[in-house]
HTML snippet that shows the backbone in 3Dmol.js (N, CA, C, O; Angstrom):
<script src="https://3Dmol.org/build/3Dmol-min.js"></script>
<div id="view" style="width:600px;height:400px;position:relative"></div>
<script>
const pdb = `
ATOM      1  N   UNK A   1       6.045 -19.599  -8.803  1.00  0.00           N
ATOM      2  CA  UNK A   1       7.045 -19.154  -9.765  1.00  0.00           C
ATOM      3  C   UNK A   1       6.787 -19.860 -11.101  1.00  0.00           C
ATOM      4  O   UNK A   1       6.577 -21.073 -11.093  1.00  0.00           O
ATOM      5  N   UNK A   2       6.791 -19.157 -12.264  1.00  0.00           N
ATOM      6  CA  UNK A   2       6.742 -19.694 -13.549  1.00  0.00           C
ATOM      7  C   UNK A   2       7.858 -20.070 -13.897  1.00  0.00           C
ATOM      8  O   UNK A   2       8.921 -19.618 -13.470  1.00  0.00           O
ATOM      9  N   UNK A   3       7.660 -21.302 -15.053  1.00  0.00           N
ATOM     10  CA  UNK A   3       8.888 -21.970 -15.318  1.00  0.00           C
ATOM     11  C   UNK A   3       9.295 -21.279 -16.855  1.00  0.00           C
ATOM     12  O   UNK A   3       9.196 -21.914 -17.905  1.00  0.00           O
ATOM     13  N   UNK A   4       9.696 -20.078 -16.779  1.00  0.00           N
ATOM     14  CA  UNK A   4      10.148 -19.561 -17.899  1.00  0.00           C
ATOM     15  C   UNK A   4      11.749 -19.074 -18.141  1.00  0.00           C
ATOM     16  O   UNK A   4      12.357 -18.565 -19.084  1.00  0.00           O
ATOM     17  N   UNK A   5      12.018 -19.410 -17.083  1.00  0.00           N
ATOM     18  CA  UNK A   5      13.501 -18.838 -17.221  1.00  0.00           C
ATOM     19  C   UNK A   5      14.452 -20.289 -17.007  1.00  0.00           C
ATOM     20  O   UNK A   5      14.127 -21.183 -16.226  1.00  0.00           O
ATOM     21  N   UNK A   6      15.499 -20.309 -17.741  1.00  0.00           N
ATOM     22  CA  UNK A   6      15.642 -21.715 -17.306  1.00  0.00           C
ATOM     23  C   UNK A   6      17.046 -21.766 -16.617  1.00  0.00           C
ATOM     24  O   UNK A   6      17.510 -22.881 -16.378  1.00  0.00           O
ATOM     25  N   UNK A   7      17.636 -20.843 -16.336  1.00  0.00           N
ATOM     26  CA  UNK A   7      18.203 -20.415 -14.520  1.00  0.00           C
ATOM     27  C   UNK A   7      17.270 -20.326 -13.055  1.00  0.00           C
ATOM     28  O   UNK A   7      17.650 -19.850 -11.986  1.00  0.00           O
ATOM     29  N   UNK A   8      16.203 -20.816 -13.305  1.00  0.00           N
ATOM     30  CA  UNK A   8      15.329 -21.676 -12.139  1.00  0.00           C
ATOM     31  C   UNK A   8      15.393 -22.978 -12.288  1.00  0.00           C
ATOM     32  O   UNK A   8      15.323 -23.457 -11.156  1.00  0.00           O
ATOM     33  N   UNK A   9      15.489 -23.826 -13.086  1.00  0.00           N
ATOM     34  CA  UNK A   9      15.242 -24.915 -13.131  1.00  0.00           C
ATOM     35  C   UNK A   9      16.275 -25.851 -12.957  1.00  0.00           C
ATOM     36  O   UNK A   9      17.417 -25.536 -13.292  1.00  0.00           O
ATOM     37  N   UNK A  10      16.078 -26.760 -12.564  1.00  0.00           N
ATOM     38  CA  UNK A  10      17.299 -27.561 -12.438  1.00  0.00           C
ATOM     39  C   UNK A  10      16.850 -29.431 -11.798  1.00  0.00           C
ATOM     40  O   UNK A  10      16.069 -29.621 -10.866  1.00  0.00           O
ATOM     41  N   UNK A  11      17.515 -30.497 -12.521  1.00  0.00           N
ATOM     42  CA  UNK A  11      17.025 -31.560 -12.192  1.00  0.00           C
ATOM     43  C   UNK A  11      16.805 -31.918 -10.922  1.00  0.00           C
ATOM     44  O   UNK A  11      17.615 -31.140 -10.418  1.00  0.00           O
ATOM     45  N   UNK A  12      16.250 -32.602  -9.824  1.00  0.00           N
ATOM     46  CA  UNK A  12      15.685 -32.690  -9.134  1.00  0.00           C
ATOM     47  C   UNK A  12      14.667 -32.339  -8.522  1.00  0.00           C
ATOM     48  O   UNK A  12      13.886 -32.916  -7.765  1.00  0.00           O
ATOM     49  N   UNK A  13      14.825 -30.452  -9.278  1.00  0.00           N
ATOM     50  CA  UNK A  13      13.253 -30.055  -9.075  1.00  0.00           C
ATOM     51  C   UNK A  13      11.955 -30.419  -9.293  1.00  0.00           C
ATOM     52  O   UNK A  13      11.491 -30.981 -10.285  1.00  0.00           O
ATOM     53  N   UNK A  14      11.294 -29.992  -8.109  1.00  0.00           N
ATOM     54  CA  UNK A  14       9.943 -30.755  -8.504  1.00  0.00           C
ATOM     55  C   UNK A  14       8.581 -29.274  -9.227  1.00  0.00           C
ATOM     56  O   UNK A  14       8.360 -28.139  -8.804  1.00  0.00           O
ATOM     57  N   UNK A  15       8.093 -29.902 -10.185  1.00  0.00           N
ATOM     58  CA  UNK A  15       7.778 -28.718 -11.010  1.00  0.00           C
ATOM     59  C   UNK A  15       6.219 -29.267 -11.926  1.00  0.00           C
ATOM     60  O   UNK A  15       6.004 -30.393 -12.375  1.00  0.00           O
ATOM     61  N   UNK A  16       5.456 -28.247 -11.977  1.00  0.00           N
ATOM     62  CA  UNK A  16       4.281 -29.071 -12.821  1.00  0.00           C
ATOM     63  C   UNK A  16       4.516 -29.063 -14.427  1.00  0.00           C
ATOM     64  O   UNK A  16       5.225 -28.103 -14.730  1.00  0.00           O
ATOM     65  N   UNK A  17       4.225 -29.655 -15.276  1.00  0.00           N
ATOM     66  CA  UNK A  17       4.077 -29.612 -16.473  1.00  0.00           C
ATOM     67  C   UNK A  17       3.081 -29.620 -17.116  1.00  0.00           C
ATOM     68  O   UNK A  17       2.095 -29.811 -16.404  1.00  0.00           O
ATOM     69  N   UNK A  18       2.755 -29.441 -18.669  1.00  0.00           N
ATOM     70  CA  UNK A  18       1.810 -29.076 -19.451  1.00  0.00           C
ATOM     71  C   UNK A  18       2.214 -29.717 -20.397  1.00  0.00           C
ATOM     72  O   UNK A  18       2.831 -29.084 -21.253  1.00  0.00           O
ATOM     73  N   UNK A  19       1.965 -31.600 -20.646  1.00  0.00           N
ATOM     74  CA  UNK A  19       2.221 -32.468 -21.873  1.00  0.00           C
ATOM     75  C   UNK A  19       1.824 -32.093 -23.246  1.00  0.00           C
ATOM     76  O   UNK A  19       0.607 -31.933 -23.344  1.00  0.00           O
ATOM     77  N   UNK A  20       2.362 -31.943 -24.119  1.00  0.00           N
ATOM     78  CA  UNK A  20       1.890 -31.503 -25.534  1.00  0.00           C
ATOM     79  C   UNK A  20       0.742 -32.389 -26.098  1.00  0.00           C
ATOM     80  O   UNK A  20       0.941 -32.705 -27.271  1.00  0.00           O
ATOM     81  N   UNK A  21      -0.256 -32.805 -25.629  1.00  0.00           N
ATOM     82  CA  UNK A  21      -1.215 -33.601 -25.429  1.00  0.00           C
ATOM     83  C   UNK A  21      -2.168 -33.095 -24.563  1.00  0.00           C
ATOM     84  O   UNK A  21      -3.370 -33.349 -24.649  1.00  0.00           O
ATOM     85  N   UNK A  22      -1.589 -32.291 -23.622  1.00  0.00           N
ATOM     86  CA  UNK A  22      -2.910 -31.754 -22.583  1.00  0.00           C
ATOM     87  C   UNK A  22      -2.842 -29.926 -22.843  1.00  0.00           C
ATOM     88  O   UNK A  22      -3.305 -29.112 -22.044  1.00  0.00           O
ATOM     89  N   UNK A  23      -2.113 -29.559 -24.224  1.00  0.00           N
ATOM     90  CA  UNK A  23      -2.581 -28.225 -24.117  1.00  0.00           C
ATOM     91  C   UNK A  23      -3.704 -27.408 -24.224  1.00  0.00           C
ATOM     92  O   UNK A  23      -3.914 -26.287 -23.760  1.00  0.00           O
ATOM     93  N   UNK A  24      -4.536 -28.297 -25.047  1.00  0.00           N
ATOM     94  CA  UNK A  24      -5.892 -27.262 -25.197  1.00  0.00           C
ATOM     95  C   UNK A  24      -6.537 -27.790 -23.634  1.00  0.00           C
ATOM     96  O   UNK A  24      -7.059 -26.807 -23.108  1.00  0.00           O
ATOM     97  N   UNK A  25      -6.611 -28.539 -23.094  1.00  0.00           N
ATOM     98  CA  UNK A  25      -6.993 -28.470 -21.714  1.00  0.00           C
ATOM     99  C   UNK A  25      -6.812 -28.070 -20.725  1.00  0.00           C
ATOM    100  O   UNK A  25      -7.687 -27.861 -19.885  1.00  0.00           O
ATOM    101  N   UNK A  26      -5.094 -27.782 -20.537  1.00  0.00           N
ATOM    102  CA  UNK A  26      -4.471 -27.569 -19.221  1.00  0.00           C
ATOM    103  C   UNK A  26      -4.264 -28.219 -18.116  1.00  0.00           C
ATOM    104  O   UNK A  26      -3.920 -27.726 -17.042  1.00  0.00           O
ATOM    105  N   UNK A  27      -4.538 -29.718 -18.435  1.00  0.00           N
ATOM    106  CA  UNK A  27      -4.121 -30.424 -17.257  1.00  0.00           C
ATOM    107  C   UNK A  27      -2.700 -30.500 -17.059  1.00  0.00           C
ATOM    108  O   UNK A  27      -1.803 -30.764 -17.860  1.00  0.00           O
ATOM    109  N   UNK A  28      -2.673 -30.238 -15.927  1.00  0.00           N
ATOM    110  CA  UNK A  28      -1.120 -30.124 -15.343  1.00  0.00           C
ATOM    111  C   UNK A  28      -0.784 -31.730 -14.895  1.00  0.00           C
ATOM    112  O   UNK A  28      -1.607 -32.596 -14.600  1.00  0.00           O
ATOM    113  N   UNK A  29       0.797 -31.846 -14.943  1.00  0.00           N
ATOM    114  CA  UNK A  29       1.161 -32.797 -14.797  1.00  0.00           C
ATOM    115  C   UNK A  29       2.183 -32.822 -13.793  1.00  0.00           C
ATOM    116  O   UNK A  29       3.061 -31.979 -13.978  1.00  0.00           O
ATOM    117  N   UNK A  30       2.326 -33.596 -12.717  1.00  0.00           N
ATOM    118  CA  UNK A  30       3.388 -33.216 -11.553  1.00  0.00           C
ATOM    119  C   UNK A  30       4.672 -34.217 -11.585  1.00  0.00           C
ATOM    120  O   UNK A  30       4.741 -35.443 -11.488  1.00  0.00           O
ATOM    121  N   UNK A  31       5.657 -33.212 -11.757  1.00  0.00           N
ATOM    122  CA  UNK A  31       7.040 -34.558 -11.591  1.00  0.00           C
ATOM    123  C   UNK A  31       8.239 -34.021 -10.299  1.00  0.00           C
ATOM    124  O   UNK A  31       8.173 -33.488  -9.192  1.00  0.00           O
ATOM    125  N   UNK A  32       9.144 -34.453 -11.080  1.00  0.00           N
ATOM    126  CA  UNK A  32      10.308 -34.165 -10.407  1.00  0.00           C
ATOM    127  C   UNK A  32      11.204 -34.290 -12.030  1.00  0.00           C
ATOM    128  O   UNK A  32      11.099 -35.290 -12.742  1.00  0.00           O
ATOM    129  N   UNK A  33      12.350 -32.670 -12.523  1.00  0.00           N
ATOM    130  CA  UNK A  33      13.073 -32.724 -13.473  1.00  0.00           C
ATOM    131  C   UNK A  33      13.673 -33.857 -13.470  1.00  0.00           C
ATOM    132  O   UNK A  33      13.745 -34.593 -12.486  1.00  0.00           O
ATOM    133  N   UNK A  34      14.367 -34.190 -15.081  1.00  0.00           N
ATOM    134  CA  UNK A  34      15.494 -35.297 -14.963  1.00  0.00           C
ATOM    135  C   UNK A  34      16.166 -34.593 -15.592  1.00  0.00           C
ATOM    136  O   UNK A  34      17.032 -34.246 -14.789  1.00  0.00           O
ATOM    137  N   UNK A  35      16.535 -33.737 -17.288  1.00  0.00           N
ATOM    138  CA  UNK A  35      16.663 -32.969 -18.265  1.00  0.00           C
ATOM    139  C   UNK A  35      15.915 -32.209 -18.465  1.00  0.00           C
ATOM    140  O   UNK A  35      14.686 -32.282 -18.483  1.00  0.00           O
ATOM    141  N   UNK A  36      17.043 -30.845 -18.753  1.00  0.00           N
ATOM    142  CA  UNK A  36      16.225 -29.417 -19.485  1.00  0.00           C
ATOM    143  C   UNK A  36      16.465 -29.986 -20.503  1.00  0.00           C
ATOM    144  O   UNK A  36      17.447 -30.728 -20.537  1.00  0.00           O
ATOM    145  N   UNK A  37      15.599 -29.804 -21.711  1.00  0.00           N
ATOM    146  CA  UNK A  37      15.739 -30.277 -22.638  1.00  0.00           C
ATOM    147  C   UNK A  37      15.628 -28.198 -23.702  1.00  0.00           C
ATOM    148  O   UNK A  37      16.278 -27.857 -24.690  1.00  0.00           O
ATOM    149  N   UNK A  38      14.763 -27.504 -23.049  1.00  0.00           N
ATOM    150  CA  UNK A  38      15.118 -25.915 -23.993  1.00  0.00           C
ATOM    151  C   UNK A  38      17.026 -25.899 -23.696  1.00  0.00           C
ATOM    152  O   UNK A  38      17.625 -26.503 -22.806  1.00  0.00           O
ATOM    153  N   UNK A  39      17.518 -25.147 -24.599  1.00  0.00           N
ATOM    154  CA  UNK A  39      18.812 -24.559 -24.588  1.00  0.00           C
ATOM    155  C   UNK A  39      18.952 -22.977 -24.410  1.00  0.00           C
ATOM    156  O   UNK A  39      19.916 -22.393 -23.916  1.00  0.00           O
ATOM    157  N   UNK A  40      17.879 -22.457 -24.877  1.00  0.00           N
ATOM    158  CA  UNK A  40      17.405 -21.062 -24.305  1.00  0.00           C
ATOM    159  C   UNK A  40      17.101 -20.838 -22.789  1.00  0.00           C
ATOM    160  O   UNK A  40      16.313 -21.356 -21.999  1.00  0.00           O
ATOM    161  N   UNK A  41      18.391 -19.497 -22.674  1.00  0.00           N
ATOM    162  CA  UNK A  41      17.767 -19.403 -21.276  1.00  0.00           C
ATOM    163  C   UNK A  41      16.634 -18.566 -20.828  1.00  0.00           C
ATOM    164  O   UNK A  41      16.574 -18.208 -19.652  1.00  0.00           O
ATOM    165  N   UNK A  42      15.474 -18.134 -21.936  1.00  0.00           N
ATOM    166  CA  UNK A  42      14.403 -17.770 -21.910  1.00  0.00           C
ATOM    167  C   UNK A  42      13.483 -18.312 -22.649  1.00  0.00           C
ATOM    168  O   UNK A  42      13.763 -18.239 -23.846  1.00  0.00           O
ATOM    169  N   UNK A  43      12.121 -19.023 -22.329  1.00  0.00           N
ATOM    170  CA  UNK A  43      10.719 -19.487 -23.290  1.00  0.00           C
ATOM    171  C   UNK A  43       9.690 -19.032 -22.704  1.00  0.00           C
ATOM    172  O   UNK A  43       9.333 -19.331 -21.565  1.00  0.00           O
ATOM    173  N   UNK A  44       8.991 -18.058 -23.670  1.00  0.00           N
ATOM    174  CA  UNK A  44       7.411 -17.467 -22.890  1.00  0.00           C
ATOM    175  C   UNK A  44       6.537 -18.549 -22.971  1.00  0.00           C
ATOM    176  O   UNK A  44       5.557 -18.228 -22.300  1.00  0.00           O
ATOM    177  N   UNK A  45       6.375 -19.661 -23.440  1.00  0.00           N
ATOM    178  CA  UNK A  45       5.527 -21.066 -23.271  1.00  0.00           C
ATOM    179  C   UNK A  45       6.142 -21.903 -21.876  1.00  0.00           C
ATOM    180  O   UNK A  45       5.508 -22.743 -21.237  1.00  0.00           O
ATOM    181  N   UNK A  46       7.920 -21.314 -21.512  1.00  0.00           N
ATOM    182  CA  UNK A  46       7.676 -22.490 -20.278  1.00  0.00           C
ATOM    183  C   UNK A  46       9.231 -23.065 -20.951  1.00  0.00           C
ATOM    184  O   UNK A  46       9.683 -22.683 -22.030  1.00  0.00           O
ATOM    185  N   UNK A  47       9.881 -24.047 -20.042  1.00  0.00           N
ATOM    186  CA  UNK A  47      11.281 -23.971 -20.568  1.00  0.00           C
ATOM    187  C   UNK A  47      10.719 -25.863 -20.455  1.00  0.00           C
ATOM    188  O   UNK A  47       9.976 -26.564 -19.768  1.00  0.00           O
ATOM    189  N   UNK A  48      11.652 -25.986 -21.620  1.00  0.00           N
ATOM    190  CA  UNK A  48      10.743 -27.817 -21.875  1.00  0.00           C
ATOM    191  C   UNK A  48      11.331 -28.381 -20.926  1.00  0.00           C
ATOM    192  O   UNK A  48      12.307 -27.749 -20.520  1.00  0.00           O
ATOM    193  N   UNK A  49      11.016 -29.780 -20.164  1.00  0.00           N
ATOM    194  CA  UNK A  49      11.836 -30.782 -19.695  1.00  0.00           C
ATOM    195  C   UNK A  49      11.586 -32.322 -19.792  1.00  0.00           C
ATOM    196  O   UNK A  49      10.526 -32.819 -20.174  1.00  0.00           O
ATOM    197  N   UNK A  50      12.620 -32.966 -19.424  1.00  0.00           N
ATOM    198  CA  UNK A  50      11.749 -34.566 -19.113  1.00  0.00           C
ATOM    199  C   UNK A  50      12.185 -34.982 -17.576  1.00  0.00           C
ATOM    200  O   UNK A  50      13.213 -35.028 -16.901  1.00  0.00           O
ATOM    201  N   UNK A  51      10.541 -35.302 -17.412  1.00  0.00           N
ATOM    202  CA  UNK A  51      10.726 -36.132 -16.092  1.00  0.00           C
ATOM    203  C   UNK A  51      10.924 -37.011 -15.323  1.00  0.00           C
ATOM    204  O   UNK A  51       9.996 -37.797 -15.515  1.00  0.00           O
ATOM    205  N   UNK A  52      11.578 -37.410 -14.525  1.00  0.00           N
ATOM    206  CA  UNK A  52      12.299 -38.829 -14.219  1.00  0.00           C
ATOM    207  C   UNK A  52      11.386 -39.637 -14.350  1.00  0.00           C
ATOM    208  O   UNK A  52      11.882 -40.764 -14.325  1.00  0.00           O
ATOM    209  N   UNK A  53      10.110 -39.685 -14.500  1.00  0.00           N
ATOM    210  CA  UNK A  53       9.202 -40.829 -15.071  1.00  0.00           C
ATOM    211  C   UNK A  53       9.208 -40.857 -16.652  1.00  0.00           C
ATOM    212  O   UNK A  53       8.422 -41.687 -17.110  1.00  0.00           O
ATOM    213  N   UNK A  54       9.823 -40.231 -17.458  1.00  0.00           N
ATOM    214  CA  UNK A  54       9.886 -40.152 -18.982  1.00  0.00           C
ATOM    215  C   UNK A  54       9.091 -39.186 -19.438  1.00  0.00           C
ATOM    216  O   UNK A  54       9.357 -39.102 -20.637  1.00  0.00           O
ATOM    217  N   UNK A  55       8.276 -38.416 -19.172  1.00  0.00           N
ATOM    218  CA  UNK A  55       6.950 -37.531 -19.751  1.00  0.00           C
ATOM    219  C   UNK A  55       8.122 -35.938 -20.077  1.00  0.00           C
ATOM    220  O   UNK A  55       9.010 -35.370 -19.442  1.00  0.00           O
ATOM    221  N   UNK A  56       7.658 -35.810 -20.992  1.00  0.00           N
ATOM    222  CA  UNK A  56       8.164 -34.711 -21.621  1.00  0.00           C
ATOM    223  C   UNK A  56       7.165 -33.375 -21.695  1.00  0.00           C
ATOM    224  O   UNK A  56       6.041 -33.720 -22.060  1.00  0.00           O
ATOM    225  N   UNK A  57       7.247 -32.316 -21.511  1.00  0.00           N
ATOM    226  CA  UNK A  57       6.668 -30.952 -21.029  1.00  0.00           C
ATOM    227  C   UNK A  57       6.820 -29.397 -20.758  1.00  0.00           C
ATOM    228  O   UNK A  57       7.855 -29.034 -20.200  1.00  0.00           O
ATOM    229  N   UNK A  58       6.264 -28.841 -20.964  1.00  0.00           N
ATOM    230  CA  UNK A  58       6.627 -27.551 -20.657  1.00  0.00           C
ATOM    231  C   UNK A  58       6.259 -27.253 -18.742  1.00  0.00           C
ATOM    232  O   UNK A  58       5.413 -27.740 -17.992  1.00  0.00           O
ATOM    233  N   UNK A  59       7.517 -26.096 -18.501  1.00  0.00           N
ATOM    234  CA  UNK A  59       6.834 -26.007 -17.358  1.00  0.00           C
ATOM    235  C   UNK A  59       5.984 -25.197 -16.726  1.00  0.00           C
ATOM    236  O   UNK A  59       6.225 -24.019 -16.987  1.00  0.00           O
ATOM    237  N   UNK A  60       5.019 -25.367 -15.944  1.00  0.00           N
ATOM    238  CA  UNK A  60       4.151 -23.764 -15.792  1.00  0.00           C
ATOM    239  C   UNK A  60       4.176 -23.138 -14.807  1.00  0.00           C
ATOM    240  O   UNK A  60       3.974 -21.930 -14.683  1.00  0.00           O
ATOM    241  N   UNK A  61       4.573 -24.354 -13.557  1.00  0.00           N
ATOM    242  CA  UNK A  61       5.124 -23.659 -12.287  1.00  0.00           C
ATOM    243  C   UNK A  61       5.912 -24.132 -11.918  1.00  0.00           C
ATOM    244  O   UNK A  61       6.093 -25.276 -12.335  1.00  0.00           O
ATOM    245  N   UNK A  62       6.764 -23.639 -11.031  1.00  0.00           N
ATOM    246  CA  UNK A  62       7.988 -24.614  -9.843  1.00  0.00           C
ATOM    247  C   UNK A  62       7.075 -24.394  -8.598  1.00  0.00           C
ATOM    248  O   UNK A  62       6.438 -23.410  -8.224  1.00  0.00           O
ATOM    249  N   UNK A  63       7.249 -25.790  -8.026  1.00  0.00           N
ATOM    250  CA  UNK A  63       6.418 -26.067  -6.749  1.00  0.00           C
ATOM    251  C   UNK A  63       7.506 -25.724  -5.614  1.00  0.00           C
ATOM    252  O   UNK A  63       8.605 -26.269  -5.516  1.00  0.00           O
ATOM    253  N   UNK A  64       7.034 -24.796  -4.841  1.00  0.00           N
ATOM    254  CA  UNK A  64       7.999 -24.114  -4.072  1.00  0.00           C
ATOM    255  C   UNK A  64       8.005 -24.982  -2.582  1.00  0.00           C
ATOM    256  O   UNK A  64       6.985 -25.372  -2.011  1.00  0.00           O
ATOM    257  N   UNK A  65       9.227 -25.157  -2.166  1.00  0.00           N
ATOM    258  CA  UNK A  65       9.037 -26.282  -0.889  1.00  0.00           C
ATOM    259  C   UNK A  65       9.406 -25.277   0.622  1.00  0.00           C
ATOM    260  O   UNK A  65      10.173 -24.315   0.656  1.00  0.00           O
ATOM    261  N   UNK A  66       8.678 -25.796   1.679  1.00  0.00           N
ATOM    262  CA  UNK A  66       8.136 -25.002   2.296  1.00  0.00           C
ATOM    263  C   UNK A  66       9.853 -24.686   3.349  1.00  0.00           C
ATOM    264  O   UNK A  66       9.879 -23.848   4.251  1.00  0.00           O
TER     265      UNK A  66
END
`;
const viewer = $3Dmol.createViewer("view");
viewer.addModel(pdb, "pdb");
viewer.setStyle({}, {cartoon: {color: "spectrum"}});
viewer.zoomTo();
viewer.render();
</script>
């Protein structure tokens, strides 16, 4: 699931990110939400957040638990 809608998302989720530092690369970054930080409940880049480790990001997927 892409993290574009931000009625998926919600803190505790665990979700990959895309640091504004790793965009021309695409390294993904793996957390768990702390804050939505978009106020839109739609972003075609990914709905921003920060992660309970501090890293701030867009999201590109929600890691779906089994």
């Amino acid at each position: 699931m892409n993290g574009q809608n931000r009625s998926d998302i919600y803190p505790g989720l665990e979700v990959d990110i895309i640091l504004k530092q790793d965009q021309r690369s695409g390294k993904r970054t793996r957390g768990v939400v702390k804050d939505l930080l978009t106020s839109s409940s739609f972003h075609s880049r990914g709905i921003k957040v920060r992660l309970e480790d501090g890293q701030v990001g867009r999201v590109i997927e929600i890691i779906e638990e089994d």
